[in-house]
C-alpha positions as CSV (number, residue, x, y, z in Angstrom):
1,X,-1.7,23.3,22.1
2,X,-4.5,23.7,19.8
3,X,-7.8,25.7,20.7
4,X,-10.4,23.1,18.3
5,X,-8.8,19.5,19.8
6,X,-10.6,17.3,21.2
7,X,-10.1,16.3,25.0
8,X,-10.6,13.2,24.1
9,X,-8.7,11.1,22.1
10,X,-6.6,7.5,22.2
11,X,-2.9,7.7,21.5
12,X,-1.2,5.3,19.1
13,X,2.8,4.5,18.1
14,X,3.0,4.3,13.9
15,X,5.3,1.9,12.6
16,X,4.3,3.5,8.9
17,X,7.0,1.7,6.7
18,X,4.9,-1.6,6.6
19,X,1.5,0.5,6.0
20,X,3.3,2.2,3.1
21,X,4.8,-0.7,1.6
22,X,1.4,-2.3,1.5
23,X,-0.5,0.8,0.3
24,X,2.2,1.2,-2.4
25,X,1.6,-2.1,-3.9
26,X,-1.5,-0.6,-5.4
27,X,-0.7,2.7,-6.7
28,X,-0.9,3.5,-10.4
29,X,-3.5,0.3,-10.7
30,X,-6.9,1.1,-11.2
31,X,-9.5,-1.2,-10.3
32,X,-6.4,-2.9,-7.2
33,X,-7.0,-3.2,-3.9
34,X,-5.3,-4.1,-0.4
35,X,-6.5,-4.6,3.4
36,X,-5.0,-2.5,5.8
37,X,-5.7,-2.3,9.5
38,X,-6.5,1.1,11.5
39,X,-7.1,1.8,15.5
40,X,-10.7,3.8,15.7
41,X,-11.7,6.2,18.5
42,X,-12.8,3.3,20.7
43,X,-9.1,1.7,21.1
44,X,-9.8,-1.2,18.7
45,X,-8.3,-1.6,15.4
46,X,-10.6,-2.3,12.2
47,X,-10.1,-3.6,9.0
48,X,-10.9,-1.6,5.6
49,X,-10.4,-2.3,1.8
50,X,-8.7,0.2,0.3
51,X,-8.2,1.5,-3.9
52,X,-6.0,4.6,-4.7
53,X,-7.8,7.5,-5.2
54,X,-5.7,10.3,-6.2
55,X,-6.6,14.1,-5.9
56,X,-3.4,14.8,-8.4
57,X,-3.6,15.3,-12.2
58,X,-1.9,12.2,-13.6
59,X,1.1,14.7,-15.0
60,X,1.5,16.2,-11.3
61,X,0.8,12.3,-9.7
62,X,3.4,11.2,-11.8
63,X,6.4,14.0,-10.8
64,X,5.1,13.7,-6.6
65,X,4.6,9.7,-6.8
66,X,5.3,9.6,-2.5
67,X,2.2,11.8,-1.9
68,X,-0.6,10.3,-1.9
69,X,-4.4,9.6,-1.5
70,X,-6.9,6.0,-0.9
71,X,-10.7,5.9,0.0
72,X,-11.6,2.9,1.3
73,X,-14.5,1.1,2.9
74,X,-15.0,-1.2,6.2
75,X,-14.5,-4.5,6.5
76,X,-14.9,-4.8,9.9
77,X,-18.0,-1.9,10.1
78,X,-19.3,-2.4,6.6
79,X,-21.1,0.7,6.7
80,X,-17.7,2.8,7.7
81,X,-16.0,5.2,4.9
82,X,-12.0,5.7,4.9
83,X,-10.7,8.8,3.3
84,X,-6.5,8.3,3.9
85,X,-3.7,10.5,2.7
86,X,0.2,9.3,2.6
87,X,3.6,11.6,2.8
88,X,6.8,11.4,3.7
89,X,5.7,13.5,6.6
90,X,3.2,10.7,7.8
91,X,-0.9,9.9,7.0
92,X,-4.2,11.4,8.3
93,X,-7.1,10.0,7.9
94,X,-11.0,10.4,8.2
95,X,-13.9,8.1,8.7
96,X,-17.2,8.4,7.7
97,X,-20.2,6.6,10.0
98,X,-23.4,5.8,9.4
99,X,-25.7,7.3,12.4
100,X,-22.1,7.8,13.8
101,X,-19.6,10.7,14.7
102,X,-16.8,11.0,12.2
103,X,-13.2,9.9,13.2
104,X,-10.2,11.5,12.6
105,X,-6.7,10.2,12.9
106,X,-3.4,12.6,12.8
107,X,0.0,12.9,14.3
108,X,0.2,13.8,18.0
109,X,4.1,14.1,18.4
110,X,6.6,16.0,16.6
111,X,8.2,13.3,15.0
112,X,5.0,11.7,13.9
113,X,5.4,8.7,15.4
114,X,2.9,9.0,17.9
115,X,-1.2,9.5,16.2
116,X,-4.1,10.8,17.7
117,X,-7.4,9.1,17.1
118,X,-10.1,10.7,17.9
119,X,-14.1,11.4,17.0
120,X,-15.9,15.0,15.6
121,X,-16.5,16.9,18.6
122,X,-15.3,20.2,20.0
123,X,-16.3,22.7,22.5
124,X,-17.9,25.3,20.5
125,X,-16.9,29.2,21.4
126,X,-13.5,28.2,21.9
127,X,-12.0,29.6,18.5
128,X,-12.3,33.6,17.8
129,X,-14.6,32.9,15.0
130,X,-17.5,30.5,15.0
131,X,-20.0,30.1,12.4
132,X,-23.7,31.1,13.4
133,X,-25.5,30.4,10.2
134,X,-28.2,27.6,11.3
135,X,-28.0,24.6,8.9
136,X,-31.5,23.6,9.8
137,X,-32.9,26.9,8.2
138,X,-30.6,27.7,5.5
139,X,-31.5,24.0,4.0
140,X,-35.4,24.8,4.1
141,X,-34.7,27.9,2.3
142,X,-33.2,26.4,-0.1
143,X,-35.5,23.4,-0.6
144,X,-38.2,25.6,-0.8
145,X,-36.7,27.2,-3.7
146,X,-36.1,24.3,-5.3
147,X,-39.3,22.7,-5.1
148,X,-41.2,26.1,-6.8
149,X,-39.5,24.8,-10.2
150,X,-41.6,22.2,-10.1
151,X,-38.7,20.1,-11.9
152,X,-38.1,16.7,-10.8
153,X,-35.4,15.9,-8.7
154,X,-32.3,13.9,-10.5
155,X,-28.8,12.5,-10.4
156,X,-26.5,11.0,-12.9
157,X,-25.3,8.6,-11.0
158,X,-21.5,9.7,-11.7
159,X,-19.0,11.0,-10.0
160,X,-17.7,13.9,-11.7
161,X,-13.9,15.2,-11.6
162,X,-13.3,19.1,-11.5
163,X,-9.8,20.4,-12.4
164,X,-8.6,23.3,-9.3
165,X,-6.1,25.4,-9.6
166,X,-5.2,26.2,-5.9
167,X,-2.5,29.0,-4.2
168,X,-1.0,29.7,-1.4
169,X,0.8,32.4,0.5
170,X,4.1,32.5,2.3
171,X,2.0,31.8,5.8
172,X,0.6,29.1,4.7
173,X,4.0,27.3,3.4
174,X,6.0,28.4,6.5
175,X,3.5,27.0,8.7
176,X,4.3,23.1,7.0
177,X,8.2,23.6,7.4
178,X,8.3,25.3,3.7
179,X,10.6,28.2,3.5
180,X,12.8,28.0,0.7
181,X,11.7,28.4,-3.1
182,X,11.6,24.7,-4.6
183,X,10.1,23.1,-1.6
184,X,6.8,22.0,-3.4
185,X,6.6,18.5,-2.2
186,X,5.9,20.1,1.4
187,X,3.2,22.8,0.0
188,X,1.7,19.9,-2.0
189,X,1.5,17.5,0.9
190,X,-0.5,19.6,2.9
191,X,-2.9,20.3,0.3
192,X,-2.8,16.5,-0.3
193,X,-3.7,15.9,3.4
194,X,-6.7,18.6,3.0
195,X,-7.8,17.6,-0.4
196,X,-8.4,14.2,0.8
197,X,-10.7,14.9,4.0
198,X,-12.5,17.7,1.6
199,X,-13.1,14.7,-1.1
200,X,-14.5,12.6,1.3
201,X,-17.7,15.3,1.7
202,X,-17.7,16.3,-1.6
203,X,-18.2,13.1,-3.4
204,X,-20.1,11.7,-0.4
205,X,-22.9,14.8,-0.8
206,X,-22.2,16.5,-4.0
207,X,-21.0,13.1,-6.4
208,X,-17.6,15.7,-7.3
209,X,-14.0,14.8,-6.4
210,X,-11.2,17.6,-7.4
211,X,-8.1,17.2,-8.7
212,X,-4.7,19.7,-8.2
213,X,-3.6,20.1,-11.6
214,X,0.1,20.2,-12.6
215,X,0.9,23.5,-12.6
C-alpha cells in the first residue's frame, strides 16, 4: 500500500528477457537505435525509438554494464518522450506528453513480473507533507526579475552534462534490499531508476543531463 498511487492504473505481465536482449543490442553505440513496444495508461501498446542514454560516467558504466538507461521518442504518438531505466531488478519508465498527463510505468508485484501503468495524478493531502508554494506566482516573481536586466533572453542550444557526486544512508539502501557492505549494484540501481525520470525534466526544461560519477 502506498499513500501517493494512483487508483487508477492498467495491469501488465513483463516477459523482460526479450525487451533486454533487444535494448542490449545497442548499448555502448552512440548514434544506434532499436524499436521497442510499451502498453500506455489507455491499455494499448505504442511504439518508440529508442538510443542509450546513460546517467553513469563511462568508468562507473563500464564496471555496472546491467544497469542501465534509454530516452526515446514515439513512433506511434510522435509527439511522446520515453525516459526508460533497465536492472536486474526490472525497468520503470516515464513518458512525456504534449498537452498530455505524463505516464509512468513500474512493477506492481513483488517479483516484478506484474507492471503498473498508469498516468500523473494523485489525490492531493494524502501524504504528511505537501508542497504549498504556488508555481503560478513563484514563476512571475522570477520573470519579473529577469526581465529588469534588460538582457536578452538566450540558449546555446546544447545539452550540457554535470558530473554528481550522490550519497546515501543506511535507510535508503535497506529500503532497495541492500544490507550488506558491497551491495552497490542495488544502491546504484535505484539511483539509476531515479536518475533517469529526474533527466527526463532536467534536459526537457533546463538542456542539463547528470551523470553518477565512478566513485
Amino acid at each position: 500500500a502506498r499513500l501517493a498511487y494512483p487508483k487508477e492504473f492498467k495491469l501488465f505481465d513483463l516477459s523482460i528477457d526479450p525487451l533486454r536482449q533487444k535494448l542490449f543490442t545497442i548499448t555502448d553505440k552512440s548514434g544506434h537505435s532499436t524499436v521497442i513496444s510499451l502498453p500506455n495508461a489507455d491499455g494499448n501498446i505504442e511504439q518508440f525509438e529508442v538510443f542509450e542514454a546513460s546517467n553513469f560516467d563511462p568508468a562507473l558504466q563500464a564496471k555496472y554494464p546491467e544497469i542501465r538507461a534509454f530516452s526515446g521518442r514515439g513512433i506511434t504518438d510522435r509527439y511522446a518522450t520515453l525516459k526508460l531505466s533497465i536492472a536486474p531488478q526490472g525497468i520503470q519508465t516515464m513518458v512525456f506528453r504534449a498537452d498530455k498527463e505524463n505516464e509512468f510505468m513500474e512493477p506492481y508485484s513483488q517479483d516484478h513480473t506484474v507492471y503498473a501503468v498508469f498516468k500523473s495524478h494523485r489525490a492531493k493531502g494524502q501524504l504528511p507533507w505537501v508542497c504549498s508554494t504556488v508555481d503560478e506566482k513563484l514563476a512571475a516573481n522570477l520573470n519579473a526579475e529577469v526581465y529588469k536586466l534588460n538582457t536578452p533572453a538566450s540558449n546555446t542550444g546544447e545539452l550540457r552534462t554535470i558530473r554528481l557526486a550522490q550519497s546515501c544512508n543506511g535507510e535508503y539502501s535497506n529500503w532497495f534490499g541492500a544490507f550488506a557492505v558491497g551491495q552497490y549494484s542495488i544502491v546504484l540501481a535505484a539511483f539509476n531508476a531515479t536518475l533517469t525520470r529526474c533527466n527526463g525534466c532536467y534536459e526537457k526544461d533546463l538542456a542539463l543531463h547528470l551523470n553518477l560519477i565512478s566513485n
